[in-house]
N, C-alpha and C positions, 0 to 999 in steps of 0.2 A: 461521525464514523471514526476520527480518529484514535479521540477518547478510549474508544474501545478496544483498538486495537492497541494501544498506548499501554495498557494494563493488560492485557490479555499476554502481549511477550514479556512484561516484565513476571506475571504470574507464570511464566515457562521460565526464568528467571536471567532475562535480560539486564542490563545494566540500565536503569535510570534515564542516560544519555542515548545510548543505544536503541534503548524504547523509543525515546521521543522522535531518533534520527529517522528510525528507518520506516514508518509509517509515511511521514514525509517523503523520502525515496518513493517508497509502492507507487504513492500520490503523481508524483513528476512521469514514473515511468508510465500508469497509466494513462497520463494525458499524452503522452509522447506515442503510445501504440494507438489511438483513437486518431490524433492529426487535428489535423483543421477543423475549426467548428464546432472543439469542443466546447459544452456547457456542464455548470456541478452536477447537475443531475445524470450526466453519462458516466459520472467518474465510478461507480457503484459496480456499476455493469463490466467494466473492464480489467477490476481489481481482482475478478479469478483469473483471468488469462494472464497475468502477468505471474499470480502463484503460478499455474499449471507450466511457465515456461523458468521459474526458476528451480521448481521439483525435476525439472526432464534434465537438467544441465548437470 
């Protein structure tokens, strides 16, 4: 998953670095809104909610 998203903001034309960071970020903040308990296979599912709450801001 991240691959993809890696290339997809540098193809909006992100910085290289900035690509790699901020996927990683998405990554952390979704486990951090899920909590306890998480496993990789939740991480998928909560990476809209975390867009949906940086477009509202």
């Amino acid at each position: 998953m991240r691959a993809g998203r890696v290339l997809g903001v540098i193809a909006q034309g992100m910085t290289a670095f900035n690509a790699a960071v901020a996927p990683t970020w998405l990554h952390g903040e979704a486990a951090a809104a899920f909590g306890t308990g998480l496993i990789a296979e939740d991480l998928p599912n909560m990476v809209p909610a975390v867009h949906r709450r940086l477009h509202a801001t």
